[in-house]
C-alpha positions in Angstrom: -25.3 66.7 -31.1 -26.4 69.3 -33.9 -29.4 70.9 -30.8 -25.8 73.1 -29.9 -25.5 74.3 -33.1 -29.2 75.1 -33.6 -29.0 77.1 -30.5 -26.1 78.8 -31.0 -27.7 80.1 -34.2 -31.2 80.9 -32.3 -29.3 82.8 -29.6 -27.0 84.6 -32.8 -30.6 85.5 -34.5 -32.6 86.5 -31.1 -29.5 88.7 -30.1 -29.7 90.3 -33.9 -32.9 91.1 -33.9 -32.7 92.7 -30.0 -30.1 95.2 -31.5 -31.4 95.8 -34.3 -34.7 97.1 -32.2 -32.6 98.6 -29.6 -33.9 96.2 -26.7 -32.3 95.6 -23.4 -32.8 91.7 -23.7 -35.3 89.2 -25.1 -37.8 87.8 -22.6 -39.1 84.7 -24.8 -37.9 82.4 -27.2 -40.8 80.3 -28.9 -40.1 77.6 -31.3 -41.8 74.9 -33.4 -40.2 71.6 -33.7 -41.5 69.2 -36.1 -41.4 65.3 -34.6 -39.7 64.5 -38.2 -37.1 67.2 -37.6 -34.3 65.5 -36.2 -34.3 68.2 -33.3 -34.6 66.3 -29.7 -36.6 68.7 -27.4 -35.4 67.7 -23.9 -31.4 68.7 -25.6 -32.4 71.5 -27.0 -33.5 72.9 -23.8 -30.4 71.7 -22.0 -28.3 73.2 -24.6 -30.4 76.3 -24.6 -30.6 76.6 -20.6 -26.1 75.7 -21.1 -25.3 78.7 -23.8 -27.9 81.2 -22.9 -25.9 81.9 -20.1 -24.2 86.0 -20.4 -25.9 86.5 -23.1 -29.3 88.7 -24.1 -31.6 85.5 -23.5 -30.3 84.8 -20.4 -33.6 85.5 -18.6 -35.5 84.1 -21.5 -38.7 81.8 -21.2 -37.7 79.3 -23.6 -40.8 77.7 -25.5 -41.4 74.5 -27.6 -44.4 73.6 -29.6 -44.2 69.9 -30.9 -45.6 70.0 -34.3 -47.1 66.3 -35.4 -47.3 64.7 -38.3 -49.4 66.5 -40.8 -50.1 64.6 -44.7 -52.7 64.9 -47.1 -53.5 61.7 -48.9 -52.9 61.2 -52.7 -55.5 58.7 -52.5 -58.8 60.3 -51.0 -57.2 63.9 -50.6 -58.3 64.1 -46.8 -55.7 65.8 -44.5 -54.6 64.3 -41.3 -52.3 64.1 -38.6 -50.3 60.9 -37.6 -50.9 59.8 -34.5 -48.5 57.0 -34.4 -45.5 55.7 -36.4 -47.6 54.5 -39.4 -47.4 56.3 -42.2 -50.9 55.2 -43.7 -53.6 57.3 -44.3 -56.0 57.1 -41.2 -59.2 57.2 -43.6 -58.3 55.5 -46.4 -55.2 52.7 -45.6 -52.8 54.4 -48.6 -49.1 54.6 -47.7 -49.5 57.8 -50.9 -48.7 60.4 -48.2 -47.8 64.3 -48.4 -46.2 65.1 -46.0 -47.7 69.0 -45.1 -45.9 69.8 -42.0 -44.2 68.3 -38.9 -40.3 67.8 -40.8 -39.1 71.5 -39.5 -38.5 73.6 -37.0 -39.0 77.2 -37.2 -38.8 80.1 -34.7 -42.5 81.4 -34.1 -42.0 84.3 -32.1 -39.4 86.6 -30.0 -40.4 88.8 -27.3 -37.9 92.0 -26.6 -38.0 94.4 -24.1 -37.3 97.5 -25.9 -35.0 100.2 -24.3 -37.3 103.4 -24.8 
């Protein structure tokens, strides 16, 4: 289960960052996971809600944007998202896909309280 890992290196990051700003903890966590990423949402949480536990996030809202499917067609050049399995372009039928986004995840934002 690699969602361990991944958090484990979120919670490293959030806590270097908090530091590095002098905060007292970080209040959210928000994240974009790509439905192509490999990342399952409903572990992630659990293995965030598990490890977060003593550290600086431990009061942290955790937050998960579910990035779809996003191609642009090297037949007709039209940019879509997939709705459903099918890797064909919705306007024209071509399985000549780009995909644009929806293969990572990223963190999108980090919310500290600062110590002043």
């Amino acid at each position: 289960m690699h969602e361990y890992s991944i958090v484990d290196s979120l919670l490293q990051l959030a806590e270097e960052h908090a530091k590095k700003h002098n905060a007292k903890f970080v209040t959210k966590l928000e994240v974009k996971i790509g439905v192509l990423s490999g990342v399952e949402p409903d572990l992630l949480k659990t293995a965030f809600d598990t490890f977060k536990e003593e550290t600086m996030c431990e009061n942290a809202e955790f937050i998960m944007k579910i990035q779809p499917v996003v191609v642009e067609c090297n037949e007709c050049g039209k940019k879509s998202e997939l709705k459903k399995d099918e890797y064909l372009c919705p306007y024209c039928n071509s399985p000549k896909l780009k995909i644009l986004d929806g293969e990572d995840m990223y963190l999108m934002n980090l919310e500290l309280e600062i110590d002043e």
